[in-house]
C-alpha positions as CSV (number, residue, x, y, z in Angstrom):
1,X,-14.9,-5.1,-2.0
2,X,-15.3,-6.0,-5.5
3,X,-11.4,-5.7,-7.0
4,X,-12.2,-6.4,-10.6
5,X,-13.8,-2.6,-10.2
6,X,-10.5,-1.6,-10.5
7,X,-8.7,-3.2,-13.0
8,X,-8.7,-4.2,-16.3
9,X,-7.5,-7.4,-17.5
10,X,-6.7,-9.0,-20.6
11,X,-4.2,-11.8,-21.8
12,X,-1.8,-11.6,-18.5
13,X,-2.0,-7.6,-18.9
14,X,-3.3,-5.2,-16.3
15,X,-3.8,-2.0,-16.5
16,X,-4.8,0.2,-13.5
17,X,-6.5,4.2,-14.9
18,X,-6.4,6.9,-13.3
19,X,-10.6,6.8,-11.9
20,X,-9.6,3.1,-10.9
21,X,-7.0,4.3,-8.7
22,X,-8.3,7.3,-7.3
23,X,-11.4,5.2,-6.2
24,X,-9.8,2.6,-4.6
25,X,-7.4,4.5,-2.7
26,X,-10.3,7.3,-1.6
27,X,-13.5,4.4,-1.6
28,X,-11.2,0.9,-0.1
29,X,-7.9,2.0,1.1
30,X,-9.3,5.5,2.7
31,X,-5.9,6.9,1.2
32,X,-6.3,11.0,0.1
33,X,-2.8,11.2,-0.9
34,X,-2.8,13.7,-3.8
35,X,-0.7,11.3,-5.7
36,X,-3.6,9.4,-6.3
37,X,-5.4,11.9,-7.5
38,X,-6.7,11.9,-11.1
39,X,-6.0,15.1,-11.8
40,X,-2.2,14.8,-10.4
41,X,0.7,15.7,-12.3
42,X,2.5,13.5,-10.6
43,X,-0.1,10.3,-10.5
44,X,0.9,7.2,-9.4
45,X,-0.9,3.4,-8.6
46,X,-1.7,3.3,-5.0
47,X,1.3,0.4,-3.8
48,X,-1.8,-1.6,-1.6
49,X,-4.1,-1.9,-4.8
50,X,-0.4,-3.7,-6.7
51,X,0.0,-5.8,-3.5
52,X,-3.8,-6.9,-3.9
53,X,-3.7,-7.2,-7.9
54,X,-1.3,-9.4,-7.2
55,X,-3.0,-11.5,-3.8
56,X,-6.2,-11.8,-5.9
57,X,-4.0,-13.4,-9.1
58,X,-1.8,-15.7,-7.1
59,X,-3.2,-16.4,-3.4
60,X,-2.3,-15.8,-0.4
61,X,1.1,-17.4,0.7
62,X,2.3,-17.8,4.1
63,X,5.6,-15.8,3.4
64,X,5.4,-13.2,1.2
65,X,7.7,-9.8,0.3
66,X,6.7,-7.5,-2.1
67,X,9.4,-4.7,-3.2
68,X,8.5,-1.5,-5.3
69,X,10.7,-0.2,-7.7
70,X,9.0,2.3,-9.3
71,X,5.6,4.7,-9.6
72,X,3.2,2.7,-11.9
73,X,1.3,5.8,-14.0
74,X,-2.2,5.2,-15.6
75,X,-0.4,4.8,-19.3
76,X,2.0,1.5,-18.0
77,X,0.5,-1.6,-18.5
78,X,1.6,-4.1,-16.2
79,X,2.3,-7.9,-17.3
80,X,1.9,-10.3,-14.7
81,X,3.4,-13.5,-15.4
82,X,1.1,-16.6,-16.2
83,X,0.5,-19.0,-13.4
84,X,3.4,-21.8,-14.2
85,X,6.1,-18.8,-13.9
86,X,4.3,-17.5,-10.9
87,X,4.7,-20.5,-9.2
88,X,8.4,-19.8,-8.7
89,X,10.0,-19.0,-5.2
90,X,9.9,-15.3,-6.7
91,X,9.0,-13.1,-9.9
92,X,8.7,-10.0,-11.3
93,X,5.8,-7.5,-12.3
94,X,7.2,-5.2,-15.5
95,X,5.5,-2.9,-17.4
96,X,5.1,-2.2,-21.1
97,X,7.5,0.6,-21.3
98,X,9.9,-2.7,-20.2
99,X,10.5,-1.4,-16.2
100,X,10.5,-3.8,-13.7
101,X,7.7,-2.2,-11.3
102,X,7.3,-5.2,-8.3
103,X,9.1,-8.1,-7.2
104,X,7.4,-11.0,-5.3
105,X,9.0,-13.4,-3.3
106,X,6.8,-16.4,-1.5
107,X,7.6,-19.4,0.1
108,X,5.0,-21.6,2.3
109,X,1.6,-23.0,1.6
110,X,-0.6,-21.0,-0.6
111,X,-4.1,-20.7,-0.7
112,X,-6.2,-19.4,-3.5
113,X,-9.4,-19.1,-1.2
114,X,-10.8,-16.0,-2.8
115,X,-12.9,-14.8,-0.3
116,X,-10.5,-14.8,2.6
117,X,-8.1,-13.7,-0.1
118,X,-10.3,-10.3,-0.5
119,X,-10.9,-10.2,3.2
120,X,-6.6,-10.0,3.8
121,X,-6.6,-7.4,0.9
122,X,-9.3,-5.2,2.9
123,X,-7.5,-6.0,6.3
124,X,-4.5,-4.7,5.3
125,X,-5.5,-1.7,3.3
126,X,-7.1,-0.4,6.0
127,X,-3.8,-0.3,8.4
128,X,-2.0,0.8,5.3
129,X,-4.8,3.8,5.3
130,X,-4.4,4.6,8.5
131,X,-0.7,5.8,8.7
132,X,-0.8,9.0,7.8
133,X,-1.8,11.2,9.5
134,X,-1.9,9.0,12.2
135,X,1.3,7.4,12.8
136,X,3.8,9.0,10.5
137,X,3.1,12.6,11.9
138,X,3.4,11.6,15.8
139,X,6.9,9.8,14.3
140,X,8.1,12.7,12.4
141,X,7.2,15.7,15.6
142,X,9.1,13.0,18.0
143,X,12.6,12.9,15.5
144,X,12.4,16.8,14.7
145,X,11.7,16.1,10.9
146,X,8.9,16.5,8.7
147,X,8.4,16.2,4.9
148,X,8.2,18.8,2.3
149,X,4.3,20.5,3.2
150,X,4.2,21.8,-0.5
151,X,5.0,18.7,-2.1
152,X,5.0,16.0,0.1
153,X,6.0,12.6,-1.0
154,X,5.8,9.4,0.6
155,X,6.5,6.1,-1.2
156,X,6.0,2.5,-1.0
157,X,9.4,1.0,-0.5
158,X,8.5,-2.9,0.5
159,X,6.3,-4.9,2.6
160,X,6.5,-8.2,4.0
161,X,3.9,-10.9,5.8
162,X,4.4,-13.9,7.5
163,X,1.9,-16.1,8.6
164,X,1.5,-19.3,11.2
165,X,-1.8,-20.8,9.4
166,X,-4.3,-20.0,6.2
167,X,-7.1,-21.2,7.8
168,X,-8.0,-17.5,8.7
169,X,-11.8,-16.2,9.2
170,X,-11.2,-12.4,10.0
171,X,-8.4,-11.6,9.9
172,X,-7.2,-7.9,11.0
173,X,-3.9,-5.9,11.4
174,X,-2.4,-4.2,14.7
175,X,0.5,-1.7,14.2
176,X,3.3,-3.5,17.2
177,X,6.3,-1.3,17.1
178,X,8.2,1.9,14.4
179,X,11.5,2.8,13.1
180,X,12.2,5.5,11.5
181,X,16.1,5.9,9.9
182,X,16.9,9.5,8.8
183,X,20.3,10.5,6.8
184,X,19.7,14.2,5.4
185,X,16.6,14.7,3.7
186,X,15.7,11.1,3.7
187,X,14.0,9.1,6.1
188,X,12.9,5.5,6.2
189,X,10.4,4.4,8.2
190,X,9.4,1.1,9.1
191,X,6.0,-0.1,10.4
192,X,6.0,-3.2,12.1
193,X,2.5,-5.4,12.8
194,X,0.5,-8.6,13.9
195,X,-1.4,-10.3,12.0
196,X,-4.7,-12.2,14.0
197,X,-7.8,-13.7,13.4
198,X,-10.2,-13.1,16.1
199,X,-8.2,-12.0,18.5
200,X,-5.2,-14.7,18.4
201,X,-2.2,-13.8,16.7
202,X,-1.0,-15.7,13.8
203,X,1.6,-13.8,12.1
204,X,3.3,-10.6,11.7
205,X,4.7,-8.1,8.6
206,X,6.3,-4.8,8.1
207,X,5.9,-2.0,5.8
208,X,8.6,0.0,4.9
209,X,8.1,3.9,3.2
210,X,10.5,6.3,2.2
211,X,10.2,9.8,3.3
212,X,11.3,12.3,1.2
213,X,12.6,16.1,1.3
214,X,12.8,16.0,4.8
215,X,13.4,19.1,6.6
216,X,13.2,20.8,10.1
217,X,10.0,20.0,12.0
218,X,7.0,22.9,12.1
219,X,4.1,22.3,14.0
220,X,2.1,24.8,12.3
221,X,3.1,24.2,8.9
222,X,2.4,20.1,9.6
223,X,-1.0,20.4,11.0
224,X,-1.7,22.8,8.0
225,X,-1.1,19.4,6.1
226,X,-3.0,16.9,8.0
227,X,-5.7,19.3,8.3
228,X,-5.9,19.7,4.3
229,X,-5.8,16.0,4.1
230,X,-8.6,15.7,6.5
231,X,-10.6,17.9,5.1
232,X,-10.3,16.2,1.7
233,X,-11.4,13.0,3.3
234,X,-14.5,14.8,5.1
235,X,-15.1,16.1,1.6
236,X,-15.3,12.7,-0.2
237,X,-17.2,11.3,2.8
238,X,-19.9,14.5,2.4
239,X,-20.1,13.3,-1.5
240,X,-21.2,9.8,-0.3
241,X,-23.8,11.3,2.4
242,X,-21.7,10.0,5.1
């Protein structure tokens, strides 16, 4: 993975376009929600390409929490703050339009080792990836609930780490446990993990998503869903010759 692909940088300023986003939620995170899409009226910047905008600028800590408060579209450019405010306990992420987009608190040893750095990044994007369809449906069907099949929306809320050691070679993620919090037609759900590097576990994190427009589970209108999202993803696969 090569994450300058999908940014551009200049003077503390990032900004993320559409194409950038769409390809590195279809081509690294293996994300087909339509959100990402270029062509989406409703575009937003996939939350795991933020959380490694801002790995790959500031390291790896062993504590970290990232919380989202807004949808970053392909027009906001996002100021990240120079290394000497960074260095703080915690900061912020705004955007030209003078929103506060991500807040990052740290606290432990750092490391600035860019290639395990990248290799985190892809490690966690991949569980990120994976979640829908594959966890979040079997958690909806077993509470009753489901999201909105005509516009669904799931967004980024937060996301936390914590890790024993930095001196990781490969590292990987392993979903340990769920939660999932409904009140009306809101539901939060919270994915807790390990973190390990060949095979020993040094660490652990959660990510934390808000379900929206939440309404009486149907089986046939869900798997109309995931099967429209697979189908997009065997689509984008075809395009590649896979």
């Amino acid at each position: 993975m090569i994450l300058e692909n999908y940014y551009e940088i200049e003077n503390n300023n990032i900004r993320v376009s559409r194409q950038q986003a769409s390809d590195f939620a279809k081509h690294v995170a293996n994300d087909f929600n339509p959100l990402h899409d270029t062509d989406s009226k409703r575009f937003c910047v996939p939350g795991d390409l933020l959380f490694g905008l801002v790995l790959d600028q500031y390291g790896l800590s062993q504590n970290m929490r990232f919380v989202f408060s807004g949808m970053v579209g392909d027009d906001i450019e996002l100021h990240f703050p120079d290394s000497t405010t960074a260095a703080a306990d915690s900061f912020t992420i705004s955007g030209s339009n003078g929103k506060d987009y991500l807040h990052i608190e740290r606290s432990g040893g750092t490391t600035l080792d860019k290639a395990l750095v990248h290799r985190l990044i892809q490690a966690y994007v991949a569980f990120s990836g994976h979640a829908f369809p594959y966890v979040l449906v079997p958690l909806m069907e077993a509470h009753s609930v489901m999201i909105n099949p005509d516009r669904p929306l799931v967004i980024y809320e937060n996301m936390e780490i914590h890790l024993d050691r930095l001196d990781i070679t490969d590292p990987d993620l392993k979903l340990s446990g769920t939660r999932f919090n409904i009140n009306k037609k809101r539901g939060k759900v919270q994915l807790m993990f390990t973190l390990q590097d060949n095979g020993e576990v040094i660490g652990k994190g959660t990510k934390n998503m808000v379900l929206g427009g939440l309404r009486q589970y149907d089986a046939k209108r869900m798997q109309s869903v995931v099967d429209d999202y697979l189908q997009r993803q065997q689509q984008f696969t075809s395009t590649l010759g896979g």
